[in-house]
C-alpha positions in Angstrom: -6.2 -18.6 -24.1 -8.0 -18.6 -27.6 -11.5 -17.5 -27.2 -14.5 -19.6 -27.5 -16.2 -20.6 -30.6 -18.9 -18.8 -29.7 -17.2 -15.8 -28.1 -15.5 -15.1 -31.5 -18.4 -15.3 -34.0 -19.8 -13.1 -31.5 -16.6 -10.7 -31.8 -16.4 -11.3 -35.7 -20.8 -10.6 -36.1 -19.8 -6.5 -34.3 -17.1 -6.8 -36.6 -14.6 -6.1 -33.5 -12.0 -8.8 -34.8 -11.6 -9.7 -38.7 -11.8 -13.4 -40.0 -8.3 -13.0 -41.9 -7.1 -11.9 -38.5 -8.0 -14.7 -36.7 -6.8 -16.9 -40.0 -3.6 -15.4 -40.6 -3.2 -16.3 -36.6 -3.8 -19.6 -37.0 -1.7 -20.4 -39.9 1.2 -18.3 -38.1 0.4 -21.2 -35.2 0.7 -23.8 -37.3 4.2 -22.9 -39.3 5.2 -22.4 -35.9 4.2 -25.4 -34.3 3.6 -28.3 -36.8 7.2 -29.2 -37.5 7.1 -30.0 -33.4 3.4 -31.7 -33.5 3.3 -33.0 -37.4 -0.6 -32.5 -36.8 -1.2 -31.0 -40.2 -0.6 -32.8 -43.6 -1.9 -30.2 -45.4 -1.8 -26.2 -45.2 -4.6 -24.7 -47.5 -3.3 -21.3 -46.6 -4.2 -19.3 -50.0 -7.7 -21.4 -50.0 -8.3 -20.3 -46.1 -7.3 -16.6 -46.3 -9.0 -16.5 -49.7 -12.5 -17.5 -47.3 -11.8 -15.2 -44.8 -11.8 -12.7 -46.9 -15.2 -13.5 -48.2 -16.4 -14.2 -45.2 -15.6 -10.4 -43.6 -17.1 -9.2 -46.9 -20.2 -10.8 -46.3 -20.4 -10.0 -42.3 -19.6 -6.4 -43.1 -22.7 -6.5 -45.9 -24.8 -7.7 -43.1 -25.1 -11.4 -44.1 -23.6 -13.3 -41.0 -24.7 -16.6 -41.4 -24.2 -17.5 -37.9 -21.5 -18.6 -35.4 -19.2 -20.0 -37.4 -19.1 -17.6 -40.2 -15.1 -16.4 -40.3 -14.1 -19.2 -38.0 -11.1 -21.2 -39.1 -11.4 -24.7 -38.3 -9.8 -28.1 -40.2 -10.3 -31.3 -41.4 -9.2 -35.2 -40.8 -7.2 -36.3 -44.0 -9.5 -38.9 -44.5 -12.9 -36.5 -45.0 -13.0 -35.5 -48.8 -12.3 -32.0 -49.9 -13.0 -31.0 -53.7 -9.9 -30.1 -55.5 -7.9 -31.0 -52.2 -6.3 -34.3 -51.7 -7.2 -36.4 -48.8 -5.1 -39.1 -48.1 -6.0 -41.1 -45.4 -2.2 -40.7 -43.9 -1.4 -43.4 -46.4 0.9 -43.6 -49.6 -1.4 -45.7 -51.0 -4.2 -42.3 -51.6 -0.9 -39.5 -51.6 -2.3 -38.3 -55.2 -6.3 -38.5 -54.5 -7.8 -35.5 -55.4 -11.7 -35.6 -55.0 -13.9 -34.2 -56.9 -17.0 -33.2 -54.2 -16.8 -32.5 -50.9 -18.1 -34.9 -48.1 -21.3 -33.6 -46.6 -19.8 -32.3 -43.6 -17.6 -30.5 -45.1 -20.2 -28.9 -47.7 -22.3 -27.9 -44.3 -19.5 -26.5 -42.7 -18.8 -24.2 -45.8 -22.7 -23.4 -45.8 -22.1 -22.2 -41.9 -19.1 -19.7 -43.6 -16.5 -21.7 -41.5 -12.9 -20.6 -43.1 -11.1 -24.5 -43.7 -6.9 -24.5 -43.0 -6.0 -27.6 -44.3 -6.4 -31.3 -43.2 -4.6 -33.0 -40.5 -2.4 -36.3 -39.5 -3.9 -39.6 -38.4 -3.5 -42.8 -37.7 -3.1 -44.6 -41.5 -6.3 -45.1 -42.7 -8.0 -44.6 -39.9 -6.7 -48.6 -38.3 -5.0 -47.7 -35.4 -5.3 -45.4 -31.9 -1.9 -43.7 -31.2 -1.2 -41.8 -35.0 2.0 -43.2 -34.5 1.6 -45.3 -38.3 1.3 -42.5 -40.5 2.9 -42.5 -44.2 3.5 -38.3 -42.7 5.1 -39.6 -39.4 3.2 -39.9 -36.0 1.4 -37.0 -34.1 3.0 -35.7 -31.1 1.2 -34.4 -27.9 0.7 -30.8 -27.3 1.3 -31.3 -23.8 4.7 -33.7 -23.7 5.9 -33.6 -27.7 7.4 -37.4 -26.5 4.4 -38.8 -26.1 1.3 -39.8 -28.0 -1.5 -37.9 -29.2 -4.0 -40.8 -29.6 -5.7 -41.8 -32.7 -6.9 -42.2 -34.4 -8.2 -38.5 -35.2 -4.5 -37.3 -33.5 -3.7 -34.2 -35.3 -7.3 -32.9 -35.2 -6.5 -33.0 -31.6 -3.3 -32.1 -31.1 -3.8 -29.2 -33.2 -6.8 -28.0 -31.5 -5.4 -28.7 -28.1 -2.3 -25.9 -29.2 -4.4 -23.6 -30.8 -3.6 -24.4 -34.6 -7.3 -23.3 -35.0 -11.1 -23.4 -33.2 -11.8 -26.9 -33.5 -11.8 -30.2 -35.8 -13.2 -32.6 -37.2 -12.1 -35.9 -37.0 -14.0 -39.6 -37.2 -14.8 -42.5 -34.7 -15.0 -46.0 -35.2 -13.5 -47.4 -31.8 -12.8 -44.2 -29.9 -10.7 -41.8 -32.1 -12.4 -39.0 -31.3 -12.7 -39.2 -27.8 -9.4 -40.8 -27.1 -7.2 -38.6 -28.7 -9.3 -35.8 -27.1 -9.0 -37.3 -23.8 -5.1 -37.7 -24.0 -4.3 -33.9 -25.4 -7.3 -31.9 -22.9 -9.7 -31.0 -25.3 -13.3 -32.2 -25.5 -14.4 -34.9 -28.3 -18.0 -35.8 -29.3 -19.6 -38.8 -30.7 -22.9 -38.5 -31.8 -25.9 -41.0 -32.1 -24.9 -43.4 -35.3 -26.3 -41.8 -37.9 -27.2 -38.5 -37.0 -24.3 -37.1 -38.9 -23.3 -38.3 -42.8 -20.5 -39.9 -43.2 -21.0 -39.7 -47.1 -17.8 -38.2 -48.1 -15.6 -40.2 -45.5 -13.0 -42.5 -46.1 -14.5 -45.7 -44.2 -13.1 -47.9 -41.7 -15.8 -49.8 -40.7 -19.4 -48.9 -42.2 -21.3 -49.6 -39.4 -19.3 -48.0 -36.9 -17.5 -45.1 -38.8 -19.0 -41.7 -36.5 -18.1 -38.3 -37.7 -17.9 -35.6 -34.7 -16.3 -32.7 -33.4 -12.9 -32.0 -31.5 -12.8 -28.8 -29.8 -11.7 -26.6 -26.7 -14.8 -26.4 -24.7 -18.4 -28.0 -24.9 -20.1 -24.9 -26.5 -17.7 -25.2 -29.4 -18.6 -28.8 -29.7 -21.8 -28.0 -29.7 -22.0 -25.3 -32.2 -19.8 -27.8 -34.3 -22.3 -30.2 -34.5 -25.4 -28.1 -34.7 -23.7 -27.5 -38.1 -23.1 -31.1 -39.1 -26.2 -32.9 -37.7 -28.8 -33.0 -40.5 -30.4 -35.9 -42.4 -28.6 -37.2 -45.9 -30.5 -39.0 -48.2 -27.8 -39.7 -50.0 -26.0 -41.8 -47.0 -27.5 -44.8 -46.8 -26.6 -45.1 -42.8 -28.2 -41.3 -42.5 -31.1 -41.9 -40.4 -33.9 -38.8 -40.3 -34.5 -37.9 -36.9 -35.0 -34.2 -35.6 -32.3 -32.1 -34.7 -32.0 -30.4 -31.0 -31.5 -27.0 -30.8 -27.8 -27.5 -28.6 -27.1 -24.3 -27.5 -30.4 -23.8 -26.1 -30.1 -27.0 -24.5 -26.7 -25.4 -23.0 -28.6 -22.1 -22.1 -31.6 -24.8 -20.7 -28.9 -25.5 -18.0 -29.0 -29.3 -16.3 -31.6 -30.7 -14.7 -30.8 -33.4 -11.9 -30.3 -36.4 -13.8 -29.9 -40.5 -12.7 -26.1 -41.5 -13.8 -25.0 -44.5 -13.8 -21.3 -45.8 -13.1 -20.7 -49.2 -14.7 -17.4 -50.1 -12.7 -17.7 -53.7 -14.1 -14.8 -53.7 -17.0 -14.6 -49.6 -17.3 -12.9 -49.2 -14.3 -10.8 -52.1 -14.2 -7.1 -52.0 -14.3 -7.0 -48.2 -14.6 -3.8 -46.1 -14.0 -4.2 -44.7 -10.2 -3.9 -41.4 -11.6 -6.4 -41.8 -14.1 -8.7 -43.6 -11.6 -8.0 -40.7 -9.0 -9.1 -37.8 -11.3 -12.1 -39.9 -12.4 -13.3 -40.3 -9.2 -12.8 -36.8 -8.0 -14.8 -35.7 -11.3 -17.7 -37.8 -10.2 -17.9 -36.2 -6.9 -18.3 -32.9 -8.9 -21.0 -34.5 -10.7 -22.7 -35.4 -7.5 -22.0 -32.3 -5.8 -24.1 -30.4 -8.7 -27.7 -32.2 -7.7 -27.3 -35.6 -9.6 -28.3 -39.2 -8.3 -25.0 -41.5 -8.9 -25.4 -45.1 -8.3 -23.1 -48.2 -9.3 -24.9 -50.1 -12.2 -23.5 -53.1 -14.4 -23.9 -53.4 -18.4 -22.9 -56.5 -20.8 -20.3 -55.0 -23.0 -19.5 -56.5 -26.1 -15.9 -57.0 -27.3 -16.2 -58.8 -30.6 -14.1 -57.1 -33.0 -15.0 -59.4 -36.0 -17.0 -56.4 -37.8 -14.7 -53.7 -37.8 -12.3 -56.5 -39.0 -14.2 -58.0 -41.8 -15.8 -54.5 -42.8 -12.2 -52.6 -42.8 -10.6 -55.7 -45.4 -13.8 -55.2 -47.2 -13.2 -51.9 -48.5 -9.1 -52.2 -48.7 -9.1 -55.8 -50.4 -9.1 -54.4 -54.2 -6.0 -52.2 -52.7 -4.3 -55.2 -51.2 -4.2 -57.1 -53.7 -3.0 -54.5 -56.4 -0.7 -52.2 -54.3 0.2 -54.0 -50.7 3.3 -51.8 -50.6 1.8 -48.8 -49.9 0.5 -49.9 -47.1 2.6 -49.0 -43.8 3.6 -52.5 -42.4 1.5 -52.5 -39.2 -1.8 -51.1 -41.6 -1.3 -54.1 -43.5 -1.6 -56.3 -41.3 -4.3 -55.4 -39.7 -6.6 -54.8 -42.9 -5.7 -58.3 -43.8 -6.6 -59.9 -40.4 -10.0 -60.1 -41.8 -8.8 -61.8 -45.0 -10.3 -65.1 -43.7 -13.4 -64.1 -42.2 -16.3 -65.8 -43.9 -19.6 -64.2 -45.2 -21.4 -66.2 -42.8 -19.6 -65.4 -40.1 -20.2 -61.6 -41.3 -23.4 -62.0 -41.0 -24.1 -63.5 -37.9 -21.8 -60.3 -36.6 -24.1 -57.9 -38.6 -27.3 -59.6 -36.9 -25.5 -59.6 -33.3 -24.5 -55.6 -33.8 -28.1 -55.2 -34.7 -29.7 -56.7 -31.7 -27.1 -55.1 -29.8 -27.3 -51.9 -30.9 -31.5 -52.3 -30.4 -31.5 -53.6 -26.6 -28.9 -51.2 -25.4 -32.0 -49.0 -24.4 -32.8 -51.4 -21.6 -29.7 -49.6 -19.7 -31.2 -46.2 -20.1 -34.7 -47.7 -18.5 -32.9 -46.7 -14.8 -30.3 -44.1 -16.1 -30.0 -41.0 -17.9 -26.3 -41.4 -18.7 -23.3 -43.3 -17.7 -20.0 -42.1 -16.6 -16.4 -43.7 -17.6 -13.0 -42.9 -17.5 -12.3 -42.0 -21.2 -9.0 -44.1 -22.0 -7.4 -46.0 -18.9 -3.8 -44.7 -18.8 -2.5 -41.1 -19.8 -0.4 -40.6 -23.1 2.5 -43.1 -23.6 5.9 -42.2 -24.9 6.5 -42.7 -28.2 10.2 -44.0 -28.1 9.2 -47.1 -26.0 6.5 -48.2 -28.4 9.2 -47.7 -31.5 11.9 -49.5 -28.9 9.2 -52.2 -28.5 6.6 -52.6 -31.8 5.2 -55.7 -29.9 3.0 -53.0 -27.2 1.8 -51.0 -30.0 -1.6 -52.7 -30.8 -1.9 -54.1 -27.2 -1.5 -50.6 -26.2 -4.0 -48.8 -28.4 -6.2 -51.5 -27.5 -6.2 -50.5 -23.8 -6.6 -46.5 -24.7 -9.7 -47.7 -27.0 -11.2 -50.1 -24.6 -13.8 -47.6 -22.8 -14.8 -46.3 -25.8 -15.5 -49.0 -28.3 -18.5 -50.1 -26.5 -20.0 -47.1 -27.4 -19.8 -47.4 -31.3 -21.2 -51.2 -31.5 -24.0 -49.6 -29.4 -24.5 -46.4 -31.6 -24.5 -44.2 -28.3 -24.0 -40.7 -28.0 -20.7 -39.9 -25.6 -18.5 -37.2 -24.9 -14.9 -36.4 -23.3 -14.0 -33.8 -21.7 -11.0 -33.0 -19.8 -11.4 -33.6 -15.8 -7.5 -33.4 -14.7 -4.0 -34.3 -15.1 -1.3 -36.4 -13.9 1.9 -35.5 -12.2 3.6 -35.5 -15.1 0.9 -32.9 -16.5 -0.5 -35.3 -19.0 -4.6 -34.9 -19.6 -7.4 -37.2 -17.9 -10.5 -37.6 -19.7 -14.1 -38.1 -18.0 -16.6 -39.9 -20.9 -20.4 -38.9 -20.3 -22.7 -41.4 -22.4 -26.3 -41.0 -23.3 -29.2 -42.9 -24.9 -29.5 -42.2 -29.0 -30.6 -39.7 -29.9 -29.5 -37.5 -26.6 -26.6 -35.1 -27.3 -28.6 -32.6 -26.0 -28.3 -34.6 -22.4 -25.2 -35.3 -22.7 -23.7 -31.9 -24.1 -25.7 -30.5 -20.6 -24.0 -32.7 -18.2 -20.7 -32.3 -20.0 -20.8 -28.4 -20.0 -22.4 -28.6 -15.9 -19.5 -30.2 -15.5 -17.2 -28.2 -17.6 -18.4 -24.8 -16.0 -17.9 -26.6 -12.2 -14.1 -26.9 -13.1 -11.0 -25.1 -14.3 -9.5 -27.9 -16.5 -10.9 -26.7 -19.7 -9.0 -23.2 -19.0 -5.3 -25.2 -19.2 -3.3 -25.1 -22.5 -0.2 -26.6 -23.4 2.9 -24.3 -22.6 4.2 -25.4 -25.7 1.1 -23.6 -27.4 2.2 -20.0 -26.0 -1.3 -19.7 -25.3 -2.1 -18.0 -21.7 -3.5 -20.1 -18.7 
């Protein structure tokens, strides 16, 4: 299997491996494997090599500017890139070409990360399978006939095969930690607004996350140690201090009070799902923790996301509908009708919301979900029945939407399969502000287990 994150920039600082090694790797992955998955829309293969080179310059001067200096890594197509186009999987941005790069991506160049292009999603960001994509749907590392998830799917789907180290993708209802969850990776939302989503293609400004997808916990960690920062420039950045993660990792877990809410995020889940769930929490319990059953009021109002995603598309709607995929427009225009009032009332609701949630942390130091409810679907039923598609992504997305209306950190990370070997994932949420706490359980957890060891066959990578 492809090393760690951290194992490499460790390999790459002795100069024992070469970054346009471990490039020219990757992109040899990807031609072989993207006509399969369809995770990347673009290849910046000249652009990556081109940084790999510069980067073993610099490490062989001396100047390694820390873990992932030389590592190749990619990008949603939604997150701007200067002088690269970023199209949000759509027709209607197949020729934008920004001119600066998003803030995350200008930290992850600072950190000497080598970039090979930017990957599939789910059109503009509006759905949770990748399956509406002006590009064609993302296909699942682990069973090519079924569903990656969404909407960040090829940033998962590629990492999941080894197309590089890791991802970055966005979050609004879930799509990081779904699509993570349904291709065996881990996936990680932080607090809302630790990182800048300046730069980002939005969905829906107050919920819009921008986190990590990656192989195992460290990586995840390392990812967002680079990303996490304030930016006066975002108006959503908020300026809080940064953990050090990977001492927080080293720190090791102290017994911690987790709650599980089985109220409405363990209801109607696939038996196989619910069986490797529950099998992961006696793992957790077996390493020291205190579980107990605990209840939370979730909110399901989607009216926000609605109102704020026809916000930013209506000057596209009502010049250039066509571009739209069908099913995109649609959705954008279900919040044609929403009124400013009602807006409003939503934005005060989301506030209070997002401020009381603490009261659940008063008796807990982190809750523990199933990620999504069922494993990946097959693709050719949803095209052989349209009418289950957004009924469908709505299920995979229901445990994890909660979790952006409260502005809560929460991971997933793999905890099984099925018998059809299709990923589980276990989701570990914290208070704001608490990656740290939550990157501990998850990589407790992670170390306790095997499942973060399994790649797709399809992959060639070894078990």
């Amino acid at each position: 299997m492809l090393k760690s994150i951290l194992e490499t920039g460790e390999l790459l600082r002795k100069r024992e491996v070469s970054p346009v090694e471990l490039t020219k790797s990757c992109l040899d992955q990807i031609e072989k494997l993207n006509p399969t998955l369809n995770a990347f829309i673009t290849v910046t293969a000249e652009l990556a090599l081109a940084q790999a080179r510069a980067a073993e310059d610099e490490i062989g001067r001396g100047n390694w500017r820390g873990p992932l200096h030389g590592i190749p890594l990619a990008l949603k197509d939604l997150i701007d890139t200067a002088g690269i186009r970023t199209t949000a999987a759509s027709a209607l941005f197949e020729d934008r070409v920004p001119a600066e790069d998003a803030e995350v991506v200008r930290r992850l160049k600072n950190a000497g990360a080598v970039l090979l292009g930017k990957q599939n999603l789910h059109e503009c960001a509006y759905g949770g399978s990748s399956m509406i994509s002006y590009y064609g749907e993302v296909r699942n590392p682990w069973n090519p006939s079924c569903i990656a998830g969404g909407s960040s799917g090829g940033s998962a789907a590629s990492a999941a095969a080894g197309l590089g180290y890791g991802a970055l993708g966005t979050d609004t209802a879930g799509s990081v930690r779904e699509p993570a969850a349904l291709c065996g990776i881990v996936g990680l939302k932080p607090t809302y607004g630790r990182v800048s989503t300046r730069g980002v293609i939005p969905l829906s400004w107050s919920l819009d996350h921008v986190g990590p997808l990656a192989r195992t916990v460290s990586d995840a960690a390392v990812l967002l140690q680079a990303m996490a920062a304030h930016d006066a420039r975002d108006a959503n950045s908020v300026d809080a201090p940064v953990p050090d993660y990977l001492a927080a990792l080293r720190e090791g877990l102290k017994p911690l009070k987790i709650g599980i809410p089985r109220k409405f995020f363990y209801e109607e889940l696939d038996r196989e799902v619910a069986s490797a769930v529950e099998q992961a929490i006696d793992v957790v319990s077996a390493l020291g923790n205190d579980l107990f059953e605990t209840v939370i009021e979730v909110p399901t109002d989607r009216t926000l996301q609605t109102a704020e995603a026809y916000a930013y598309h209506a000057k596209f709607v009502s010049r250039s509908p066509e571009l739209y995929q069908a099913e995109t427009l649609r959705r954008i225009r279900s919040g044609e009708e929403i009124s400013a009032d009602e807006f409003e009332k939503r934005r005060r609701e989301q506030k209070q919301i997002r401020s009381s949630i603490h009261k659940a942390f008063e008796k807990v130091d982190a809750l523990l979900t199933p990620t999504a409810p069922v494993p990946a679907p097959a693709i050719d039923e949803l095209k052989r029945n349209p009418e289950l598609l957004r009924p469908c992504e709505l299920l995979l997305l229901r445990n994890t939407r909660p979790v952006n209306v409260w502005g809560l950190p929460a991971i997933s990370i793999p905890c099984g399969f099925t018998s059809a070997g299709l990923p589980v994932g276990l989701q570990i949420i914290g208070p704001h502000w608490r990656e740290d706490r939550v990157l501990q359980l998850a990589y407790a957890y992670e170390q306790a287990t095997q499942w973060h060891r399994h790649n797709p066959k399809l992959a060639g990578l070894d078990c």
